[in-house]
Structure formats: C-alpha cells, structure tokens
KOLGUVO-838725 format. One record per residue (C-alpha): x negated, y negated, z. Coordinates in nm, 3 decimals. Example, Ala and Ser with C-alpha at 12.3 -4.5 7.8 and 13.67 -1.06 7.14 Angstrom:
BEGIN
@X=-1.230	Y=0.450	Z=0.780
@X=-1.367	Y=0.106	Z=0.714
This chain:
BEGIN
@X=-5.757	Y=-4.606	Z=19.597
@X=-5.480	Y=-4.511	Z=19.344
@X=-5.135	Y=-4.459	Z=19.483
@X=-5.160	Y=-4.049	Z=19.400
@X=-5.475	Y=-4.043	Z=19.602
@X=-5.372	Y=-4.251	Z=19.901
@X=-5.054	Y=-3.974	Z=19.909
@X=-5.300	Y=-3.694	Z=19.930
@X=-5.501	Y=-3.852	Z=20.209
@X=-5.144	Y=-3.923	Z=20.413
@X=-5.073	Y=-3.576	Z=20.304
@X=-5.362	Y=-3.429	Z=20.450
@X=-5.374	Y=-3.664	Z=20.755
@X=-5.031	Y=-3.578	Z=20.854
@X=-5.050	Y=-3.197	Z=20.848
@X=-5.416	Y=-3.190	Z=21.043
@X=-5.362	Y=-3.492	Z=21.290
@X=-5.237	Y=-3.252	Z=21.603
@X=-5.570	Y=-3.003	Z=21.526
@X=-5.831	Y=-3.323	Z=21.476
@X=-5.655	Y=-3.434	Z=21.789
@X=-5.754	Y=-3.120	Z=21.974
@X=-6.088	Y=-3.066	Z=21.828
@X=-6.199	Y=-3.437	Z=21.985
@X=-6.051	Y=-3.403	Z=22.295
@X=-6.279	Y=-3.127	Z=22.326
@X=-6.586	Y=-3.284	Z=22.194
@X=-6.542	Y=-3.579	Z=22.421
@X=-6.284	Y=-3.451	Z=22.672
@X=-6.080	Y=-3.796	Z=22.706
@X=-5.743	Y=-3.859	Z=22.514
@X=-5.842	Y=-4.207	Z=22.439
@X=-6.207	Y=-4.142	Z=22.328
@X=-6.076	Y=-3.848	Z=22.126
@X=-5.792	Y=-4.084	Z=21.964
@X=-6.091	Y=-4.319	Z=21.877
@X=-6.313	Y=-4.079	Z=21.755
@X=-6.031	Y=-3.940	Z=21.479
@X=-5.963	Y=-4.339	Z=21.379
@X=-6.351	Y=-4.353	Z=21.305
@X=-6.304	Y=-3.990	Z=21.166
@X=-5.976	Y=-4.092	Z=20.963
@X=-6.146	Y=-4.446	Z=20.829
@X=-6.445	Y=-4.248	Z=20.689
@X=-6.284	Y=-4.029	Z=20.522
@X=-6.030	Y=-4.278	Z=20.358
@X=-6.340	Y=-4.487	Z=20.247
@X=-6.478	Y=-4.122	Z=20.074
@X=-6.140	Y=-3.954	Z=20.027
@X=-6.180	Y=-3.987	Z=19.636
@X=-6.528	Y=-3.760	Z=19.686
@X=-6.340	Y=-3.520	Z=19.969
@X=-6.076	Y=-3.447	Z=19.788
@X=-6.338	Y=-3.282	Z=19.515
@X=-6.498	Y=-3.090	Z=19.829
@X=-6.413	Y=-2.723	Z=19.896
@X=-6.313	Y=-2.677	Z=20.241
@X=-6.196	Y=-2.997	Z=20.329
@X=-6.123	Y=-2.909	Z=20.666
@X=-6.502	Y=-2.834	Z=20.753
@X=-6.604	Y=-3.174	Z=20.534
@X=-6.350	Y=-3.365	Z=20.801
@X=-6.507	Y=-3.174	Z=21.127
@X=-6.839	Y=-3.256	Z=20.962
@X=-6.765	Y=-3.637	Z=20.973
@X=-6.629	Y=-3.623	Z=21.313
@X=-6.940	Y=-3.424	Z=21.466
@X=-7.118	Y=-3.664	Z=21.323
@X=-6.913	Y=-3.964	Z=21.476
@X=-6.879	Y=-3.793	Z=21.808
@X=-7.264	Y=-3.732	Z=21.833
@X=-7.367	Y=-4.106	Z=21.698
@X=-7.135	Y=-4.195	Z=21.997
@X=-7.323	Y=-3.960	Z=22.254
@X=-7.665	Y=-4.194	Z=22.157
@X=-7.526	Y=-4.517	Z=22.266
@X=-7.676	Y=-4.667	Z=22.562
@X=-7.366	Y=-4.749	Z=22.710
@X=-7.207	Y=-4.408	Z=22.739
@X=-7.483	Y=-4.274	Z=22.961
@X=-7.353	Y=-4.511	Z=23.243
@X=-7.016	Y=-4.471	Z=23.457
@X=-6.880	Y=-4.784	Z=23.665
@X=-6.760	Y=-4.695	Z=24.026
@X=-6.625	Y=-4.923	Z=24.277
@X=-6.878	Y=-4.890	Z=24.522
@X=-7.244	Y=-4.799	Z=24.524
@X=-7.283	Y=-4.433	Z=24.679
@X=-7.461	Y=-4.487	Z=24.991
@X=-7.698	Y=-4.110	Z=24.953
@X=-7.796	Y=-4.029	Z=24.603
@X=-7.592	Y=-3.807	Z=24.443
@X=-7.750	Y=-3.479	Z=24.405
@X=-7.636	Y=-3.248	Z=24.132
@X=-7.355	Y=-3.004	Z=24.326
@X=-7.251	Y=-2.745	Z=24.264
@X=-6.903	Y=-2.691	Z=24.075
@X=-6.614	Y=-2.661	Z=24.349
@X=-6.342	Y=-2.469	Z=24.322
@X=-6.137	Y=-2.757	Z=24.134
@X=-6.342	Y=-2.795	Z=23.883
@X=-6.200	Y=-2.672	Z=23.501
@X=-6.370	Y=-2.521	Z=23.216
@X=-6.307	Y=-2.777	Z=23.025
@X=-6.516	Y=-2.991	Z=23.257
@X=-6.778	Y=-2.744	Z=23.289
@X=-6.825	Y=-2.728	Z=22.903
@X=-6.818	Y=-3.125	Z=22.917
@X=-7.172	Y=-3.087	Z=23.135
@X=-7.322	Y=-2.879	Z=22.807
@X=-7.557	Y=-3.137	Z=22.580
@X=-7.352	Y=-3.242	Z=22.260
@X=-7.495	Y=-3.086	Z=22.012
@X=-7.449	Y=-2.730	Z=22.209
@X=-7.130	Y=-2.812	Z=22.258
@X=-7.026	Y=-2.895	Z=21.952
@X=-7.132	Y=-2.528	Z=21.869
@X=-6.885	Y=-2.386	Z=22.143
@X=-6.613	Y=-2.556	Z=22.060
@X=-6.669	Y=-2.489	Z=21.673
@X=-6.698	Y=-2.104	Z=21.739
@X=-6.455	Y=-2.021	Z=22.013
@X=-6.181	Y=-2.257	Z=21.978
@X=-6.233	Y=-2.351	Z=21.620
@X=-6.305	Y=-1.963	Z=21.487
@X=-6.567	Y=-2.128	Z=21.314
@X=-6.818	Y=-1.807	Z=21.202
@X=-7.206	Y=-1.849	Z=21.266
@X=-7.283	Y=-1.942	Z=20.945
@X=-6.990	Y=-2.193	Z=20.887
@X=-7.095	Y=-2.348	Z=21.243
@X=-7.477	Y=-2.370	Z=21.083
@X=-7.277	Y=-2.525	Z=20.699
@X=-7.073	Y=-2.796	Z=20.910
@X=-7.380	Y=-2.901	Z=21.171
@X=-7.687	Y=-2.905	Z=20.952
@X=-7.898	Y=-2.663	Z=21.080
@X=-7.948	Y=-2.295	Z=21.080
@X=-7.788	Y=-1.984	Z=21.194
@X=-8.023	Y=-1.898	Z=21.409
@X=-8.014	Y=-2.283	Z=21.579
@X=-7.648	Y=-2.150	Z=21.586
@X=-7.708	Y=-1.837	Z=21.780
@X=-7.951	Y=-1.963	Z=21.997
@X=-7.708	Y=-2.263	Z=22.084
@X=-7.411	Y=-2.075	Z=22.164
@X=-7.624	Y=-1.806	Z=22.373
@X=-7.738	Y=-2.084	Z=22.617
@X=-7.408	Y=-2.232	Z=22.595
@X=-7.280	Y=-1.933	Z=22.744
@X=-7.570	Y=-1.805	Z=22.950
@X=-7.525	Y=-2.131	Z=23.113
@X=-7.164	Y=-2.117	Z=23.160
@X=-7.135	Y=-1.757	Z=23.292
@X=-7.217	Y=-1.804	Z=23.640
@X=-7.018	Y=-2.095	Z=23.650
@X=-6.716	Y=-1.939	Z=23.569
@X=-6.773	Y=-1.663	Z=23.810
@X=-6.837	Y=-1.851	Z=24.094
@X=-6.501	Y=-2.043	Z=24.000
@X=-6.281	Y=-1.745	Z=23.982
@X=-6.414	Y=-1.622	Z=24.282
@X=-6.315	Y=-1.919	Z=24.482
C-alpha cells in the first residue's frame, strides 16, 4: 500500500472507529468481542482498502465486511457453548425475561441474521432497501426480518415496563 493510500485508510479509520465500535457491540453485545470483531473488520479492509476506496458508500462496504465477520463468528462451534462453574443441578428451562433484564439483552436472544437487520434499521437509520444492498438479500427478506424482530420483541418489552 502506497503511503497516500495507507493515510486515507488511517483517515477513514480514525473518524469511524467510535461508530464501528458501537455498531459491534450491538451485533455481539460484548466490548471485547465487538473490539475483535472491528480488528477482523479493520484488517480486511486494509488488505482491500485500494478496491474500497473506489466503492461508493464506503461506510455500507465497511458494515458489509463486518456483518459478514460477525455472522462467520455466530457459525463457530465454540460460540454456541458458555462455561459455568458448576453444573446446574435442574435443567434450565427457557424463563421468562425478569424485570432486570435490558433491551439490549433481549435483542441479543434474536438469531443473527435478524438482528443484524434491527440494528441496521433502528440504530443505524439504515432504509429497507440499503439494509437488503449491505446484507445480500431482498427487501422483502428485509421486511419480513424486521417484522418478526419486532413482533417478537413487543411483548417483551411490555411485560418489562410493566414490572
């Protein structure tokens, strides 16, 4: 990389580092993970940056790679298992959300790929069809996606705030 381009790709990392940040954190709702998942997001796109820097609307090429990061992640055998100190002696049984219990965690319970689609539309301000561009599929996925998303979120957040 030429020293013009590798001050572009500084350039660019240092003004969006705080909003890639923010947009992983809730993808994967962990600082650490989310700190990982911009390195992997960061490295890709210093390895392409000569063929992103063409692109128009970098910012959706960037939240393209890290969707894409974020949901390779979400296949990996080992993130479907938690360690705990002891073995629960009952199975656990899937409860119902207390009154402790955040929206951030509730949206953490939606599958990836739905919630990349909230987070891309309501905190993002992502429109349907840019949501559809960035993820690959179509509006109508979109729609679909984002109505379940919510349907299933709904009575969640009611029976929170009423507690």
């Amino acid at each position: 990389m030429r020293r013009s381009e590798e001050a572009a790709y500084r350039e660019y990392v240092v003004a969006r580092m705080d909003t890639l940040r923010r947009v992983a954190y809730l993808l994967c709702r962990d600082w650490h993970t989310a700190d990982d998942l911009v390195s992997i997001t960061l490295l890709k796109l210093y390895r392409h940056w000569r063929r992103a820097e063409r692109v128009e609307g970098l910012d959706g090429y960037v939240r393209r790679i890290m969707l894409n990061a974020w949901i390779d992640e979400q296949r990996r055998p080992w993130r479907r298992e938690e360690a705990v100190e002891e073995l629960p002696e009952t199975p656990v049984t899937d409860a119902q959300p207390s009154g402790d219990v955040t929206l951030l965690e509730l949206l953490g319970d939606q599958p990836p790929r739905r919630r990349a689609v909230l987070v891309l539309r309501f905190y993002c301000g992502m429109s349907v069809s840019q949501t559809a561009e960035l993820l690959g599929c179509s509006e109508g996925t979109v729609k679909s996606q984002t109505s379940r998303g919510l349907d299933a979120l709904r009575p969640l957040v009611s029976r929170l705030e009423n507690h």
